[in-house]
Each structure stands twice: as C-alpha cells, then as structure tokens.
Biopython code that builds the backbone (N, CA, C, O; Angstrom):
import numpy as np
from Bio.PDB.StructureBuilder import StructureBuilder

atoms = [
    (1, "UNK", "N", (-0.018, 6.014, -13.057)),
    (1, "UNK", "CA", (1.385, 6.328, -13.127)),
    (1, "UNK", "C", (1.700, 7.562, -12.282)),
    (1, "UNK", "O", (2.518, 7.383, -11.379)),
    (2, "UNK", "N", (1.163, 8.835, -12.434)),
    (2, "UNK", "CA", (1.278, 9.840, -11.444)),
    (2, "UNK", "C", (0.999, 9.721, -9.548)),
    (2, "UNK", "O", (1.600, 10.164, -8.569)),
    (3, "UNK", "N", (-0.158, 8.929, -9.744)),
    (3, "UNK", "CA", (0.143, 8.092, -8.292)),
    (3, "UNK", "C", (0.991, 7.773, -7.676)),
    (3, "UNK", "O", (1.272, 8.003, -6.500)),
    (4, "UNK", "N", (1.838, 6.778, -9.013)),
    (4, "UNK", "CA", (2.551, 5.970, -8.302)),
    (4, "UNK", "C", (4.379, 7.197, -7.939)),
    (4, "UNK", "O", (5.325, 7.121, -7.155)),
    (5, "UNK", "N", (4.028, 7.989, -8.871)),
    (5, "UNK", "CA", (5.113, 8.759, -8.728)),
    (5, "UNK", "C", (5.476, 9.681, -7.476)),
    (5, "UNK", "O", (6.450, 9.877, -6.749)),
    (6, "UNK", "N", (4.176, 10.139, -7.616)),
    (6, "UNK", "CA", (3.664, 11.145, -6.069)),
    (6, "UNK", "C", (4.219, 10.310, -4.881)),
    (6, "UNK", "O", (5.144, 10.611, -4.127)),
    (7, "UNK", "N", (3.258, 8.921, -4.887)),
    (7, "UNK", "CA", (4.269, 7.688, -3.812)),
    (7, "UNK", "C", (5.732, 7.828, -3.785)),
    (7, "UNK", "O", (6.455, 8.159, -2.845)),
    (8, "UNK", "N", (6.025, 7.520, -4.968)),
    (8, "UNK", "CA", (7.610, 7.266, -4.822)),
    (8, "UNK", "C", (8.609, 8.611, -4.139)),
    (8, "UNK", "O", (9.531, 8.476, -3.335)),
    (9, "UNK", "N", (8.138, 9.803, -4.692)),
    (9, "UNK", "CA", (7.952, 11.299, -4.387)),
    (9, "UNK", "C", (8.159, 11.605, -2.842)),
    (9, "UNK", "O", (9.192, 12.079, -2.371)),
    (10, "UNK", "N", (6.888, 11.223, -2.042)),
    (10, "UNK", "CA", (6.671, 11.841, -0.638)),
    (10, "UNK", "C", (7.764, 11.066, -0.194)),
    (10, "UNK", "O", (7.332, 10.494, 0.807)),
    (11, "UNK", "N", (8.768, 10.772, -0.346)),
    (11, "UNK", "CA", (9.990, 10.038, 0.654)),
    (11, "UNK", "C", (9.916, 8.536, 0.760)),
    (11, "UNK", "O", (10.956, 7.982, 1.117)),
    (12, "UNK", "N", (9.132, 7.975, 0.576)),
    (12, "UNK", "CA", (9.075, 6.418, 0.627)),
    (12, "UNK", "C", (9.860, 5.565, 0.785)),
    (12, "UNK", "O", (10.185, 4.644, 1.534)),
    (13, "UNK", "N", (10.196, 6.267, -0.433)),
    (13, "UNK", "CA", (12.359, 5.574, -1.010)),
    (13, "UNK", "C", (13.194, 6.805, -1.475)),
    (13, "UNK", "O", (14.410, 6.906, -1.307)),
    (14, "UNK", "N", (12.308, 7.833, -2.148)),
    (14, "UNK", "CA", (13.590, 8.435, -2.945)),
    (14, "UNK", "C", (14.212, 7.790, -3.667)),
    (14, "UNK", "O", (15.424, 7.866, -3.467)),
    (15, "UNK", "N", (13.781, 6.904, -4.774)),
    (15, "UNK", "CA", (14.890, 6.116, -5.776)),
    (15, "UNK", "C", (14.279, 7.082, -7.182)),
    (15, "UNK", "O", (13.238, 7.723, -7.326)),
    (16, "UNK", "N", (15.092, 6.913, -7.811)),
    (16, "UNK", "CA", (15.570, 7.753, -9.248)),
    (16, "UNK", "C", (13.778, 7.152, -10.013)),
    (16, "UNK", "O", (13.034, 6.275, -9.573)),
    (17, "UNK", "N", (13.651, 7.783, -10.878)),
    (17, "UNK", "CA", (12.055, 7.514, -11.465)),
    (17, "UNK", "C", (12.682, 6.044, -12.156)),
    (17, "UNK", "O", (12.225, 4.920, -11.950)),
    (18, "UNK", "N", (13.614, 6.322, -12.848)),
    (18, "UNK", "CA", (13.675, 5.095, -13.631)),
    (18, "UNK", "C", (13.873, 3.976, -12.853)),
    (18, "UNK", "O", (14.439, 3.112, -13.523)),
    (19, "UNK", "N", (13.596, 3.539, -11.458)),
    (19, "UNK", "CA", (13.787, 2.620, -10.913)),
    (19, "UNK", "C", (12.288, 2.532, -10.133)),
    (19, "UNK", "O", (12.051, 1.973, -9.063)),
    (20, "UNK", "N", (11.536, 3.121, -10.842)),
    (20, "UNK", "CA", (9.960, 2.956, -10.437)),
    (20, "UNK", "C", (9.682, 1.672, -10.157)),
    (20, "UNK", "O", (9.473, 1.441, -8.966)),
    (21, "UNK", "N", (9.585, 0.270, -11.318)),
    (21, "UNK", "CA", (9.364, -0.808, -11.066)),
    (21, "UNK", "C", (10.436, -1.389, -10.281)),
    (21, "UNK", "O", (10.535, -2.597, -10.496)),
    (22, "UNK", "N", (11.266, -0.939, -9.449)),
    (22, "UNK", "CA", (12.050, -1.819, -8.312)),
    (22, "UNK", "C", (11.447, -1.737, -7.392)),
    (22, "UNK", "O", (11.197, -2.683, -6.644)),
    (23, "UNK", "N", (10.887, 0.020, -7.164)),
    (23, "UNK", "CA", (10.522, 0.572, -5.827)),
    (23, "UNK", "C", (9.351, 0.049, -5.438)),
    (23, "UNK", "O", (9.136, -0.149, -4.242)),
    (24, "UNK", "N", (8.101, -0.354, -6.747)),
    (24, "UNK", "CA", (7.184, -1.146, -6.139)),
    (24, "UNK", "C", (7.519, -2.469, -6.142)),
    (24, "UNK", "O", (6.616, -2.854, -5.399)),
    (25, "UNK", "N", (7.938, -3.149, -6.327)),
    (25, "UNK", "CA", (7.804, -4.792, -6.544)),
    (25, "UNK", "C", (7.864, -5.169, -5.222)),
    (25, "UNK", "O", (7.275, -6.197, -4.888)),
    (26, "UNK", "N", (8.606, -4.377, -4.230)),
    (26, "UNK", "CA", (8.555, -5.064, -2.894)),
    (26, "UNK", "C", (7.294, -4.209, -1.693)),
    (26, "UNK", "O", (7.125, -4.124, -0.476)),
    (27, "UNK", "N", (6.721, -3.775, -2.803)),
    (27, "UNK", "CA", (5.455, -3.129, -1.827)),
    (27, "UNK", "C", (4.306, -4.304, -2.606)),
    (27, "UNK", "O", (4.411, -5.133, -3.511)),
    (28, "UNK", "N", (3.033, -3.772, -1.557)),
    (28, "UNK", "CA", (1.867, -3.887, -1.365)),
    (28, "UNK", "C", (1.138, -3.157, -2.498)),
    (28, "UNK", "O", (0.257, -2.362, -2.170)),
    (29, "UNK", "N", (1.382, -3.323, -3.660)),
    (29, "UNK", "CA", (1.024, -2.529, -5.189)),
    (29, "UNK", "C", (0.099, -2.670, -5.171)),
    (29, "UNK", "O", (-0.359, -1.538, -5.023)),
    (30, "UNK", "N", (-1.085, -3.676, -5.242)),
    (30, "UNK", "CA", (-2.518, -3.255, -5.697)),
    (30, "UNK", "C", (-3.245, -2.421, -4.249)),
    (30, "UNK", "O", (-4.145, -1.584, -4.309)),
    (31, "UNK", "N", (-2.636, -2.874, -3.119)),
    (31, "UNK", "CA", (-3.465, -1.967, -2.054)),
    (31, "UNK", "C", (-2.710, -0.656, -2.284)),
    (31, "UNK", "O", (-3.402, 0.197, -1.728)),
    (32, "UNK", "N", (-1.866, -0.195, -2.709)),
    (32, "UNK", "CA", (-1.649, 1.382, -2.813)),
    (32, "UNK", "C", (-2.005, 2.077, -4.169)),
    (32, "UNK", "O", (-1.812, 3.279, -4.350)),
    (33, "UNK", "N", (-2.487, 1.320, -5.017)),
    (33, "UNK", "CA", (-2.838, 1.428, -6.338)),
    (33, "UNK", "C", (-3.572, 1.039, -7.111)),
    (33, "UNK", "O", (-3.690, 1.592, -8.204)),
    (34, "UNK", "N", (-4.245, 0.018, -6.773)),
    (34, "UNK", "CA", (-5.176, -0.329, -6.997)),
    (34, "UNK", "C", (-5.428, -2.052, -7.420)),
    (34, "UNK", "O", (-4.379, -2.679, -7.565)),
    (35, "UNK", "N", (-6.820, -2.890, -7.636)),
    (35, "UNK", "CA", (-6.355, -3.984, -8.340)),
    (35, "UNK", "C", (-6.129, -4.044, -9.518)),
    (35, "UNK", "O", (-6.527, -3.283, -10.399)),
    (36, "UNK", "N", (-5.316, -5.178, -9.624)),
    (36, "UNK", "CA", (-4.708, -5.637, -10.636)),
    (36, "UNK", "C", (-3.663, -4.683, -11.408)),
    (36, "UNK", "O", (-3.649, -4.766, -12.636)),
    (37, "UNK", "N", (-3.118, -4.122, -11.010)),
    (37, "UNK", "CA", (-1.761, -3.017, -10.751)),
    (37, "UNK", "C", (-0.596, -4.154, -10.456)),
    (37, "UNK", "O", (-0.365, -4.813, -9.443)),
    (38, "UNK", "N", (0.104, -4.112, -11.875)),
    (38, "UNK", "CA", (1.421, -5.025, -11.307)),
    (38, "UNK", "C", (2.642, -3.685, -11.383)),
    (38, "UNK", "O", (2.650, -2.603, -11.970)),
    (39, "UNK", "N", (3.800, -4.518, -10.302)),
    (39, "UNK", "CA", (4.837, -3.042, -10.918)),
    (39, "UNK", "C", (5.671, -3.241, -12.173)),
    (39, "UNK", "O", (6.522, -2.373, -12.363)),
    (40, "UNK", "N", (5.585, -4.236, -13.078)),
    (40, "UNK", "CA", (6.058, -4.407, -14.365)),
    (40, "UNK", "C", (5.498, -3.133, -15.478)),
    (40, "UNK", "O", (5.985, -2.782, -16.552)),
    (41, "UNK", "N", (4.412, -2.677, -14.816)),
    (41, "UNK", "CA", (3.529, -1.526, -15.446)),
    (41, "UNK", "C", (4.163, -0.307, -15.600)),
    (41, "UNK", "O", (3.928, 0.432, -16.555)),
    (42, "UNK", "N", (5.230, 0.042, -14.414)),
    (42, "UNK", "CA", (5.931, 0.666, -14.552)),
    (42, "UNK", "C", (7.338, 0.960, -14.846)),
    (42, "UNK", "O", (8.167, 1.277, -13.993)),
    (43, "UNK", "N", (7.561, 0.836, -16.110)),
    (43, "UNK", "CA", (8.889, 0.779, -16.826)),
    (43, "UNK", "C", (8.975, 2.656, -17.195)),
    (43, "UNK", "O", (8.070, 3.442, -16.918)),
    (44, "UNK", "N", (10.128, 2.979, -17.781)),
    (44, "UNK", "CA", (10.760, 4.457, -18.165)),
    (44, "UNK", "C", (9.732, 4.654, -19.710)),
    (44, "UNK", "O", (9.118, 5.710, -19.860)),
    (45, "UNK", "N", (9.680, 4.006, -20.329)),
    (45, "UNK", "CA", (8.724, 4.532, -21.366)),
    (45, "UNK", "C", (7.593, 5.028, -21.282)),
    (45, "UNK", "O", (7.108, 6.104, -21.632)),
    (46, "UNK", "N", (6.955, 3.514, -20.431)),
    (46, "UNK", "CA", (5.354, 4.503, -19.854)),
    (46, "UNK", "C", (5.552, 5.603, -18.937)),
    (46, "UNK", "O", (4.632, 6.351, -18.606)),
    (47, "UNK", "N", (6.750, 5.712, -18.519)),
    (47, "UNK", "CA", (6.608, 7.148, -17.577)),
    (47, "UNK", "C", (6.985, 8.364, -18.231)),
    (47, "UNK", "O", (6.669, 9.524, -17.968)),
    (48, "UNK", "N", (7.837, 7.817, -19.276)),
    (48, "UNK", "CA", (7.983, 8.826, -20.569)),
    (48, "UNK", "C", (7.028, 9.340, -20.857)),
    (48, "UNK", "O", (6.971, 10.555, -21.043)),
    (49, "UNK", "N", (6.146, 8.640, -20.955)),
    (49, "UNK", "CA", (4.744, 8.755, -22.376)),
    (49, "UNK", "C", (4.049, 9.932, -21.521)),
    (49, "UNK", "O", (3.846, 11.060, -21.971)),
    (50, "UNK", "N", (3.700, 9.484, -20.161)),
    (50, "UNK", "CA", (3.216, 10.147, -19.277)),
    (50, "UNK", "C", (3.543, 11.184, -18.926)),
    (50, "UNK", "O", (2.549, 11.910, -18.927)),
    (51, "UNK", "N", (4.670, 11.863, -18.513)),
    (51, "UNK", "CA", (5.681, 13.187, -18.457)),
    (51, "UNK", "C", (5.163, 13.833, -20.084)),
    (51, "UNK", "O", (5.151, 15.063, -20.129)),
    (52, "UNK", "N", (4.889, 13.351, -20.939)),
    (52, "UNK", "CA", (5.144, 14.075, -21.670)),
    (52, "UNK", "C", (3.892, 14.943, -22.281)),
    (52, "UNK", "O", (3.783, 16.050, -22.810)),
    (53, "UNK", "N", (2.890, 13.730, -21.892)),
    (53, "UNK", "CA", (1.267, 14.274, -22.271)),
    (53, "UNK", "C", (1.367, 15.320, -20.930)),
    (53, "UNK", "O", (1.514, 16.482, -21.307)),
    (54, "UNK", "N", (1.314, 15.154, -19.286)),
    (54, "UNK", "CA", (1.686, 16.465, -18.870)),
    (54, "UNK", "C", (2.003, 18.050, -19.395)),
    (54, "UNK", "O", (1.594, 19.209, -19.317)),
    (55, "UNK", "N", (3.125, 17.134, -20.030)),
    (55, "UNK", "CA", (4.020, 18.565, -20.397)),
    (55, "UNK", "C", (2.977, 19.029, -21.453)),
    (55, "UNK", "O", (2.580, 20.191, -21.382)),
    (56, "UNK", "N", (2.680, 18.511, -22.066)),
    (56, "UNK", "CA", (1.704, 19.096, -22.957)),
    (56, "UNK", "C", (0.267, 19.630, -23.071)),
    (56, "UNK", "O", (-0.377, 20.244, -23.922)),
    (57, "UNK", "N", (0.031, 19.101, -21.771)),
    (57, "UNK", "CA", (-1.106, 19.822, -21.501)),
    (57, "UNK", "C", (-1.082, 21.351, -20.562)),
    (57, "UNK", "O", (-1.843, 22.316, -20.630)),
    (58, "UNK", "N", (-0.075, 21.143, -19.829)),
    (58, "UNK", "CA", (0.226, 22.436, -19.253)),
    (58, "UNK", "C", (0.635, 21.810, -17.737)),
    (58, "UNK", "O", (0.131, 20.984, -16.976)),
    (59, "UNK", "N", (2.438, 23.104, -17.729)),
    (59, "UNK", "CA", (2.593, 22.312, -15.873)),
    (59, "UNK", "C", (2.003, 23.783, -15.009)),
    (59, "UNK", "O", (2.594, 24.204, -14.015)),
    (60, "UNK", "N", (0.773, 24.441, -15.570)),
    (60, "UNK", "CA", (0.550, 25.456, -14.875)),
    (60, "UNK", "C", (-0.739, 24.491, -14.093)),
    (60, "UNK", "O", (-1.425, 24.987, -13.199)),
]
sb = StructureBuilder()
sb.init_structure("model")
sb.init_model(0)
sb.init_chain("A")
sb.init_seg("    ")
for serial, (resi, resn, name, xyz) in enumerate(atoms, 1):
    if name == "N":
        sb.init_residue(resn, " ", resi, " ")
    sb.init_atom(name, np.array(xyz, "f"), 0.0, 1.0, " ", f" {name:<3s}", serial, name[0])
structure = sb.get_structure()
C-alpha cells in the first residue's frame, strides 16, 4: 500500500488517495507491484488502516 502511494505521489497522476484503485486499474499493477497485486486491493479503508498504523508508529 505505501508503494503504491509513493507511485501515485511522484506525479504519475496526482489523483486524490481515495481514487487509488482508479489510478491503478489502467496500469501495469503486478509489474509495478508486484504478482498477484490486483487494484481492487486498494480501496480508502485499507489505506485508512494503513495511515493509521504509520501514524502510530511514528511519522519521525
């Protein structure tokens, strides 16, 4: 998930996080991410979940 964010991040698209699974569906997802990586994987909850264990571990 942070991968895929960093991707979305460096300019690629620039689309809003919550439009994560749009931004991949028309890419090449398992070659930038790995196999068996669909972009259905990335919905706003799991990126929730993810932002949040971050936050909790420390953004130092």
């Amino acid at each position: 998930m942070i991968k895929a964010v960093i991707l979305n991040g460096m300019g690629l698209a620039s689309s809003p996080l919550y439009l994560l699974k749009n931004f991949f569906e028309s890419k090449s997802i398992e070659h930038l991410l790995g196999e068996g990586i669909k972009a259905e994987y990335f919905n706003d909850d799991r990126l929730r979940r993810v932002l949040d264990k971050i936050y909790q571990f420390g953004l130092n």
